[in-house]
N, C-alpha and C positions, 0 to 999 in steps of 0.2 A: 730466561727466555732469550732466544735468538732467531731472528729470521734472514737467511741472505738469498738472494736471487741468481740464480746462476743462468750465465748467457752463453753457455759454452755447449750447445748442443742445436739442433733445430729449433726446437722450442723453449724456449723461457722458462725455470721452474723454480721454486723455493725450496729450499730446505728450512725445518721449523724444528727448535730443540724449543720443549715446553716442558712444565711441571703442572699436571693433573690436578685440579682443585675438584673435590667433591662435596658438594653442599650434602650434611647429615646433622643429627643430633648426637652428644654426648652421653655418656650413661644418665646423667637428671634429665635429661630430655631436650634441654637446651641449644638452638640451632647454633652451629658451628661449620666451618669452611677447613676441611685439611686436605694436606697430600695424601694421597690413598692410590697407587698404581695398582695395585692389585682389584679396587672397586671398578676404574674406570677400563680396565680390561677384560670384564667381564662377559661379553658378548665376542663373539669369533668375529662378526665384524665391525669392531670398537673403531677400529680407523677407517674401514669405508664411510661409516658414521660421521665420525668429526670431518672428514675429508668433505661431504656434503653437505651439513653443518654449517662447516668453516665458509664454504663455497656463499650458499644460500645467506647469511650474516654478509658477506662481503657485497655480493652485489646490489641485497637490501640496503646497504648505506653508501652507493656512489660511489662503486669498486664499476672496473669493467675488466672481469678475466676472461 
């Protein structure tokens, strides 16, 4: 994972390289956490999603974007 801030435009922005964890079960049924790209892009708008997500988590814990 990497996140850098880039100041180099009017506005402020991040760039974010991440790896997708998907919480699911196992064949026995067993909860398990893997990488799975292919689950978490499921939906056409996967990243409007985390984009709002991410937003919504940040300013719930004393972010001001």
């Amino acid at each position: 994972m990497s996140a850098t801030v880039h100041r180099d435009e009017a506005t402020p922005h991040m760039h974010l390289i991440f790896l997708p964890v998907v919480h699911t079960v196992d064949k026995k049924g067993n909860p398990i956490d893997k990488l799975v790209c292919s689950e978490f892009r499921k939906a056409k708008d996967s990243y409007r999603q985390l984009q709002d997500a991410f937003y919504k988590y940040m300013v719930e814990n004393g972010f001001h974007l």
